[in-house]
C-alpha positions in Angstrom: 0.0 0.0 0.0 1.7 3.3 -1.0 2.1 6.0 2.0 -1.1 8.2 0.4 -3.3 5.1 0.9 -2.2 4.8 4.0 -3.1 8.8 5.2 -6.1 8.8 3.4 -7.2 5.4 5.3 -6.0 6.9 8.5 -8.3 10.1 8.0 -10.7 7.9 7.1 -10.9 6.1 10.7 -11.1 9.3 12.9 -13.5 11.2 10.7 -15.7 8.2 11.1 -15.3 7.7 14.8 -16.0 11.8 15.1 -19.2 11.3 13.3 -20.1 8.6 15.3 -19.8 10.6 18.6 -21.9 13.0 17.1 -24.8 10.8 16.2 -24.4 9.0 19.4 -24.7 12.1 21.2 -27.6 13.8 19.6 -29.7 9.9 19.6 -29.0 10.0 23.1 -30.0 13.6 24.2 -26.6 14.8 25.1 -25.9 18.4 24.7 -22.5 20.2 24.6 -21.9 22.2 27.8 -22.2 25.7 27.4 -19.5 27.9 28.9 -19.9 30.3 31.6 -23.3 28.8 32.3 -24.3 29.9 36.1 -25.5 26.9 38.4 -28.1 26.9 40.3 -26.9 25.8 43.6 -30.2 24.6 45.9 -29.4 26.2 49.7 -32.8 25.2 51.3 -31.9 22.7 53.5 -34.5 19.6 53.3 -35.0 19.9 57.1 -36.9 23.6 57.4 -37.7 23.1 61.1 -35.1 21.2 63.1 -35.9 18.5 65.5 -35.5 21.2 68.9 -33.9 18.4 71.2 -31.3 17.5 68.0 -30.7 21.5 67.4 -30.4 22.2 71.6 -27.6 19.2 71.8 -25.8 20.5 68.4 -25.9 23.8 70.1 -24.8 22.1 73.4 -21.9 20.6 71.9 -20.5 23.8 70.3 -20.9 25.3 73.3 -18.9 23.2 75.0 -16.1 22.6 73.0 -15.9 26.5 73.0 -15.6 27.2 76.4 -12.9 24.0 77.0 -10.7 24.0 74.2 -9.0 27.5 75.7 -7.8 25.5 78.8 -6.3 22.5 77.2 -2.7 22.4 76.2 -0.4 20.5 73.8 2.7 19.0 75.9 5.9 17.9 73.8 8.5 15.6 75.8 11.9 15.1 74.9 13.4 12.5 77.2 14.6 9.2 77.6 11.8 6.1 77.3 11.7 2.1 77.3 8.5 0.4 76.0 6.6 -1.3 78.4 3.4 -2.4 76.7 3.2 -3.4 73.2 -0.1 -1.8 71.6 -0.8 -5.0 69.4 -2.3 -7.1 72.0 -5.8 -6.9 73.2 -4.7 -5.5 76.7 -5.3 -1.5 78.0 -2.5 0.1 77.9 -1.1 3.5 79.1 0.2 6.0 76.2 3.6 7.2 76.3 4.2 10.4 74.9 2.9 10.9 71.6 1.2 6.7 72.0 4.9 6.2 70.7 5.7 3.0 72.8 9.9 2.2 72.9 11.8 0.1 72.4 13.5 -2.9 75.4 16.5 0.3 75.6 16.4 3.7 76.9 16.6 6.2 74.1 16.1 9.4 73.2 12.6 9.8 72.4 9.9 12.8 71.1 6.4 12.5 71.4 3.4 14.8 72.5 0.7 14.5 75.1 -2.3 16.8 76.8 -2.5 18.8 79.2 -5.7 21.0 81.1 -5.0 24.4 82.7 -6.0 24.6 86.7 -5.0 27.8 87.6 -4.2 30.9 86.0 -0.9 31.1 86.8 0.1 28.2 85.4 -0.5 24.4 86.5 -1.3 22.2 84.6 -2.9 18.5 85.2 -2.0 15.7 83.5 -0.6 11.9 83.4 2.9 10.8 84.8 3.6 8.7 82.2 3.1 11.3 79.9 5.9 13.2 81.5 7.9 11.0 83.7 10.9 9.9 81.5 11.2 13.7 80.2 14.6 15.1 80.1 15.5 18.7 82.3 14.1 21.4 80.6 12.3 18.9 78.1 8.7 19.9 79.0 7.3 22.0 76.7 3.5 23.3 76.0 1.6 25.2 73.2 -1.2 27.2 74.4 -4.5 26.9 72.5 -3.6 30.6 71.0 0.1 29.7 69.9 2.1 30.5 72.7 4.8 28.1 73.8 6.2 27.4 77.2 8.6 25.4 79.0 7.7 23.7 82.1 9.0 22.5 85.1 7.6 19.2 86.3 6.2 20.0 90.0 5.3 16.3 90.6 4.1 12.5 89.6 2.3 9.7 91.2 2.8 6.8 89.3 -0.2 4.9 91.1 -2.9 7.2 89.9 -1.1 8.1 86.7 -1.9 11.9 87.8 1.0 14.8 87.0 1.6 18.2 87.4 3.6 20.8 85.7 3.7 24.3 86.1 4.0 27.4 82.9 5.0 31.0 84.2 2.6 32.6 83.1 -0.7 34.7 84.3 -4.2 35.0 84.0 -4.6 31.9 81.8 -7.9 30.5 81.1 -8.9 27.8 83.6 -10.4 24.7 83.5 -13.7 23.9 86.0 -13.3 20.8 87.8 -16.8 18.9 88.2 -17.8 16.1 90.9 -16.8 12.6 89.7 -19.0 11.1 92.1 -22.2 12.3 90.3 -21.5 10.8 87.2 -23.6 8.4 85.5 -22.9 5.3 83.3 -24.9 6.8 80.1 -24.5 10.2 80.4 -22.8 12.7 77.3 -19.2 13.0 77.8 -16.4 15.3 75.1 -12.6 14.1 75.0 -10.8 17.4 74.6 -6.7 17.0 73.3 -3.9 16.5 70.5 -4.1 13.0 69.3 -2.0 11.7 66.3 -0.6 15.5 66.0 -4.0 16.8 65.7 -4.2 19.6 67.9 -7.5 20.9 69.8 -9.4 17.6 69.1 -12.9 17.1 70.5 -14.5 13.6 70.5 -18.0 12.8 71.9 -19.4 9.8 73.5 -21.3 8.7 76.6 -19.7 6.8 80.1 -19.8 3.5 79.3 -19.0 1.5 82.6 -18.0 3.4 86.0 -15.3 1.8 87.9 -13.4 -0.1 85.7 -10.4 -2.2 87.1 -8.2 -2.6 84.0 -5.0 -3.4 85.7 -3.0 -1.8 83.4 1.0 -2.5 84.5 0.3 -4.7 87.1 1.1 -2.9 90.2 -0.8 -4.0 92.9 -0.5 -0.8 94.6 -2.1 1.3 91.7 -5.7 2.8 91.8 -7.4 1.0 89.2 -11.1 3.0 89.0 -11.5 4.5 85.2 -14.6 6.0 84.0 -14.9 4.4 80.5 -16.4 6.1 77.6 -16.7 5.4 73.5 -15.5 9.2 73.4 -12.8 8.5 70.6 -9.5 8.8 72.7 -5.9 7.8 70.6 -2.4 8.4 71.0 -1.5 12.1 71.9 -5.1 12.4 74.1 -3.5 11.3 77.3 -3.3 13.6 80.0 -6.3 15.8 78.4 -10.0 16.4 79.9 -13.1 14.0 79.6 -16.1 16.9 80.0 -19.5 16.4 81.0 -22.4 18.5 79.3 -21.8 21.5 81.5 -17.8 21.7 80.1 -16.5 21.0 83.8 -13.8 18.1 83.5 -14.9 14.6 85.3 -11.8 13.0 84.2 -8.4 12.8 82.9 -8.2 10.5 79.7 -5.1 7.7 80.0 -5.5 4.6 78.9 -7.1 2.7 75.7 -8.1 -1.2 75.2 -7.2 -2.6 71.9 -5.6 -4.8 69.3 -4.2 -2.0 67.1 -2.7 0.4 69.8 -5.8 2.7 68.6 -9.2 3.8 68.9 -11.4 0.8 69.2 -14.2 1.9 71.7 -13.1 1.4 74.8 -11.1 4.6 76.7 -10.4 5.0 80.1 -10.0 8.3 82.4 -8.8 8.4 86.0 -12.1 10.1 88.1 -11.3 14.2 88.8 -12.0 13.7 92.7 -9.5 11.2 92.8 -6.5 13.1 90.9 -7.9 16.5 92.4 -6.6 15.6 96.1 -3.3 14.2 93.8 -3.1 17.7 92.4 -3.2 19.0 95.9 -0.8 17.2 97.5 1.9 17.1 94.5 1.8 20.9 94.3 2.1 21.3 98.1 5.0 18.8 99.3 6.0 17.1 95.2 5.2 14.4 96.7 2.4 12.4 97.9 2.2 10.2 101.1 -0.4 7.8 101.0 -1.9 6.0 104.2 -2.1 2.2 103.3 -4.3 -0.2 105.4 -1.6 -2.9 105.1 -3.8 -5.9 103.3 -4.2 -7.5 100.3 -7.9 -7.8 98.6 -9.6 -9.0 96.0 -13.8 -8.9 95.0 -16.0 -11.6 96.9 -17.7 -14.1 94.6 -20.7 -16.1 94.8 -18.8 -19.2 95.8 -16.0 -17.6 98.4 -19.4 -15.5 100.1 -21.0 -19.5 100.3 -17.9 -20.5 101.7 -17.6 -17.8 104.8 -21.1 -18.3 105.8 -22.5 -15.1 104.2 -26.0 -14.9 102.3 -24.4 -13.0 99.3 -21.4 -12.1 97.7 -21.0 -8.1 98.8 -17.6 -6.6 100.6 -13.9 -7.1 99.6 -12.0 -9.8 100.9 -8.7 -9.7 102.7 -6.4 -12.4 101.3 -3.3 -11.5 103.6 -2.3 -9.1 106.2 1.2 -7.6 106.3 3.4 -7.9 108.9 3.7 -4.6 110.9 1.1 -3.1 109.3 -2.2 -1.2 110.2 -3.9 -4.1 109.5 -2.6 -6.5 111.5 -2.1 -3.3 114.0 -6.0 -2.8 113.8 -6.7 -6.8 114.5 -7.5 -7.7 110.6 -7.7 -11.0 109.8 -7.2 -13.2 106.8 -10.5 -14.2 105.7 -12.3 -11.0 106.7 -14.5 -9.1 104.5 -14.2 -5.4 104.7 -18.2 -4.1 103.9 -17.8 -0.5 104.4 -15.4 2.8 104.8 -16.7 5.5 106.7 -19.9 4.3 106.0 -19.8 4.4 102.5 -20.4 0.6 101.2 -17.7 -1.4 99.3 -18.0 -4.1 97.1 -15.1 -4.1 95.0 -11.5 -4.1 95.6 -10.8 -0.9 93.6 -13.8 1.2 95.0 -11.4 0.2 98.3 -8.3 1.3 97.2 -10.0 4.8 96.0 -11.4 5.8 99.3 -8.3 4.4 101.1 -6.3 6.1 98.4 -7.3 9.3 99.1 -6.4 9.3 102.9 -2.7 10.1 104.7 -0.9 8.6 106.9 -2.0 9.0 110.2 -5.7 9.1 109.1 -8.3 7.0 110.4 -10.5 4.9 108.5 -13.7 3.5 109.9 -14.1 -0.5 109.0 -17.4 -2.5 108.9 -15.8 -6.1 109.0 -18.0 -9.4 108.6 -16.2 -12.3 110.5 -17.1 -15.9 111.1 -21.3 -15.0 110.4 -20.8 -11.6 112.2 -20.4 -7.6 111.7 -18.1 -5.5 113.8 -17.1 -2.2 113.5 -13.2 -1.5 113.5 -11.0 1.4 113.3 -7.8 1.5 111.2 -5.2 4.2 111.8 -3.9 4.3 108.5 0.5 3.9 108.1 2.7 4.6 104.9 3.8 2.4 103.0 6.9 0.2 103.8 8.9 -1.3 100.8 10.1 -3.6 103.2 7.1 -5.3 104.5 6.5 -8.9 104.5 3.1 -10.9 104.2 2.3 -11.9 107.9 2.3 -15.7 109.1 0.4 -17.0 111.4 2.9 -19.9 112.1 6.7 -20.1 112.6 8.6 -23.1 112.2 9.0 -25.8 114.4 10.8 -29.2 114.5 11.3 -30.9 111.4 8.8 -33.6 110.7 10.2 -37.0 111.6 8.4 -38.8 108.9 10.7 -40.3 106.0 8.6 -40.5 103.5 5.4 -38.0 102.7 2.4 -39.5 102.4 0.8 -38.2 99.3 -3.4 -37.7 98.6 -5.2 -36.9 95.6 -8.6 -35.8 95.9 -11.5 -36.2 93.3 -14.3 -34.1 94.4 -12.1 -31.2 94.2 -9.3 -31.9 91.1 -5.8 -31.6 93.1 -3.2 -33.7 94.8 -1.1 -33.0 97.8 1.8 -34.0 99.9 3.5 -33.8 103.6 5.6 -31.1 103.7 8.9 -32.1 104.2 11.7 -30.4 106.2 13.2 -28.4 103.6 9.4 -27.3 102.4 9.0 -25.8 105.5 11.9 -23.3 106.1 10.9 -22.7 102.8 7.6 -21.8 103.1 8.6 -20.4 106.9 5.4 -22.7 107.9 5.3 -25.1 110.5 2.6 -27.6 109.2 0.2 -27.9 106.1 0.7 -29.6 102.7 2.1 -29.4 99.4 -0.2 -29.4 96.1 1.9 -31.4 93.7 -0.4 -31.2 90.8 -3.7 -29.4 89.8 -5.8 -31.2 87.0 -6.2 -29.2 84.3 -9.3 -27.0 83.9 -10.8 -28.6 86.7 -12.8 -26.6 89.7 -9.5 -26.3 91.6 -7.5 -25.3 88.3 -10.0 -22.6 87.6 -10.2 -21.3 90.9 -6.7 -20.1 91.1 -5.0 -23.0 92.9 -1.7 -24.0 91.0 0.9 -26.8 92.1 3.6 -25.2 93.9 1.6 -23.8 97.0 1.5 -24.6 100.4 -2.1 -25.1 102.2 -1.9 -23.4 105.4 -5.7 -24.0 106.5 -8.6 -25.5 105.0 -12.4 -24.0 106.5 -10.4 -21.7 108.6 -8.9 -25.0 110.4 -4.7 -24.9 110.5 -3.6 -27.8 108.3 -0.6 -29.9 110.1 -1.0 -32.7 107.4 -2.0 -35.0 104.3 -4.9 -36.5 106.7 -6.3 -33.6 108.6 -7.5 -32.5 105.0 -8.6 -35.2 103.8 -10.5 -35.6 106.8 -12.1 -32.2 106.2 -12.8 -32.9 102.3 -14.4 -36.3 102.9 -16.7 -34.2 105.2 -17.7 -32.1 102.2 -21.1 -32.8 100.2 -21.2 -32.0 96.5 -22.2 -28.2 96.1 -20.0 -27.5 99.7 -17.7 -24.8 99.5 -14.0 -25.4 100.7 -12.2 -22.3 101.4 -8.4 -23.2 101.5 -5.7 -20.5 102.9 -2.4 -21.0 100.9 0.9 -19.6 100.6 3.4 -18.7 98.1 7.1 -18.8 98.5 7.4 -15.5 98.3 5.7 -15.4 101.5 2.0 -14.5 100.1 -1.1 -15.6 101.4 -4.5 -15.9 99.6 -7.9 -17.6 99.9 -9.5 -20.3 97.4 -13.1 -21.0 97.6 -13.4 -24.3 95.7 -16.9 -26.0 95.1 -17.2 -29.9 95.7 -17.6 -31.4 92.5 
């Protein structure tokens, strides 16, 4: 084909598929756009008279967020950190600066957190471990109008997770604090902060659960009672202000629970009663000195309330008394059930540790105690706490046991197996008498109940245990659906109740 066929054949091809678009266009109604044509936007909104209650909490929410936003602050940390909790496990976790969390080393580290202004010249609320591995000097916060600060860290308390730092500076805007005591699961709540670098961030949800016992770190000495709202809280929010519908703050916002290490529902924020007497104390002494009752607690269930004689599960129950202590001082028992605290009723271990929490050394707190079918009334003068204590025993060791061999037991109705102590067992265990559990059967009542092989059982039905055969004379004794409420011992020197139900 010469090279004119082929132009003329190319022309060909696009005039046809021009004309083509043409027809196709005008069969099909399509008309060519005409420049400079004005649109007529609609602006009448579909909705002429708005629902009043959906236009007052619109209006609400505005509000709000206007009135708070002034008093929150963005706090950058420069400082050393090591991770501690890795956010991809389904576990709550604290946020470190920024949510950043380490790595196993120290190393330098950057990251940002919250802050909310209580008083206008200058401190400022918000969580240690926001600021607690922060260099000198390495505090610094942005004002909601631009300004920047550095601060100087006036105290922590790691066992609240409450902080305060201190801007010079005068008549700031301040934050109202509200009454944490009034609040309501199902109430609106607004998370006010900076997360993921987004400053001046306001999130709404409602309380979801009051008194939430998340254990974050595992410190048994730390207040564990969040408020927990679906207010969307993330990395950077820690340390910032959880409002209620009249703007006054109700909590501090810490901790998440999630698989990601973000936003999945479920935030926690320490109560403001509880960090306002923290405040207090850290910007008075930079300190604080907490009055500890000298026990260790845990909820009473349905089966360890069957098991001390009571008609339902109510109280907290003392697991072991420390040696020294104002427990033992005050004439606390293991076994006990503490019911009340200055009158105020008490049915969880962290509601304890909250009222107890907020007292000093040298206070006195008022104990309603159920023991052995009966109510007493008990007074605790409250001590600091000593890093050296050690669990209290009720027995001390004695002669060796003469026996050669151990007799050994294992008991059906109740899934475990257990041995005489032998000499060595008992210097140990600093016990004099009592038995050995050599083995827990899997998944059985005992297994689920918390006992483990290892331990030493002191007393069984609050009867001292010398041997193999003085339990076994108490379980055969037992009935299925009986209750047997053992006291063992760790050898670390803890002591702890099992309730175990005959099987």
């Amino acid at each position: 084909m010469s090279k004119k066929s082929i132009i003329a054949a190319a022309f060909l091809v696009m005039f046809a598929v021009a004309f083509g678009g043409i027809l196709i266009a005008s069969f099909s109604g399509i008309k060519p756009i005409v420049a400079n044509t004005p649109i007529d936007f609609k602006t009448t909104p579909p909705i002429q008279s708005v629902n009043p209650t959906l236009k007052g909490l619109n209006e609400g929410f505005v509000e709000i967020s206007k009135a708070v936003t002034p008093t929150v602050v963005n706090i950058e940390v420069t400082g050393n950190s090591k991770g501690e909790n890795s956010p991809h496990q389904d576990i709550p976790f604290f946020f470190g600066p920024d949510g950043q969390q380490a790595p196993d080393q120290d190393m330098p580290s950057k990251g940002t957190g919250t802050g909310f202004i209580i008083s206008n010249d200058g401190y400022i609320m918000t969580n240690n471990h926001v600021v607690k591995n922060a260099n000198e000097n390495g505090i610094k916060v942005q004002m909601n109008d631009k300004r920047e600060f550095t601060a100087h860290l006036i105290g922590t308390d790691p066992n609240t997770d409450v902080a305060v730092i201190k801007i010079d500076a005068k008549d700031l805007p301040v934050a109202s604090l509200g009454n944490s005591d009034d609040v309501q699961v199902g109430q609106w709540v607004l998370a006010v902060g900076n997360p993921l670098q987004l400053n001046s961030t306001v999130t709404a949800g409602i309380v979801s659960a009051l008194g939430r016992n998340i254990n974050i770190d595992g410190n048994s000495y730390a207040i564990n009672n969040f408020i927990q709202t679906d207010a969307a809280i993330n990395p950077g929010n820690s340390g910032g202000p959880l409002v209620d519908i009249s703007g006054s703050v109700i909590g501090i916002n810490s901790a998440i629970k999630s698989q990601s290490g973000y936003y999945q529902g479920y935030g926690f924020a320490i109560p403001i009663n509880l960090a306002k007497s923290v405040a207090t104390e850290l910007i008075k002494s930079g300190k604080i000195s907490r009055g500890y009752i000298g026990v260790s607690i845990k909820d009473v269930d349905q089966k360890e309330a069957k098991g001390l004689g009571m008609d339902k599960a109510q109280g907290v129950l003392i697991q072991d008394v420390l040696k020294g202590g104002a427990g033992e001082n005050a004439g606390l028992k293991v076994g006990d059930v503490i019911l009340s605290v200055d009158g105020k009723n008490v049915n969880a271990a962290n509601e304890l540790q909250t009222i107890i929490g907020q007292k000093r050394p040298g206070d006195v707190a008022a104990l309603k105690v159920y023991r052995d079918g009966k109510t007493m009334d008990m007074s605790v003068t409250l001590k600091a706490r000593d890093e050296n204590q050690n669990a209290a025993s009720n027995t001390t060791p004695k002669e060796e046991s003469k026996k050669s061999e151990p007799s050994m037991k294992s008991f059906e109705k109740t899934g475990f197996s257990v041995t005489d102590l032998t000499g060595s067992q008992k210097e140990k265990f600093d016990v004099s008498g009592g038995v050995y559990v050599t083995s827990v059967k899997r998944f059985s009542e005992s297994f689920e109940r918390g006992l483990r092989e290892g331990l030493i059982i002191i007393e069984a039905d609050k009867k001292s245990i010398s041997n193999v055969s003085e339990l076994e004379s108490i379980i055969n004794g037992k009935s299925k659906g009986d209750i047997l409420v053992l006291k063992v011992k760790t050898e670390q020197g803890q002591v702890r109740l099992v309730a175990i139900e005959i099987q």
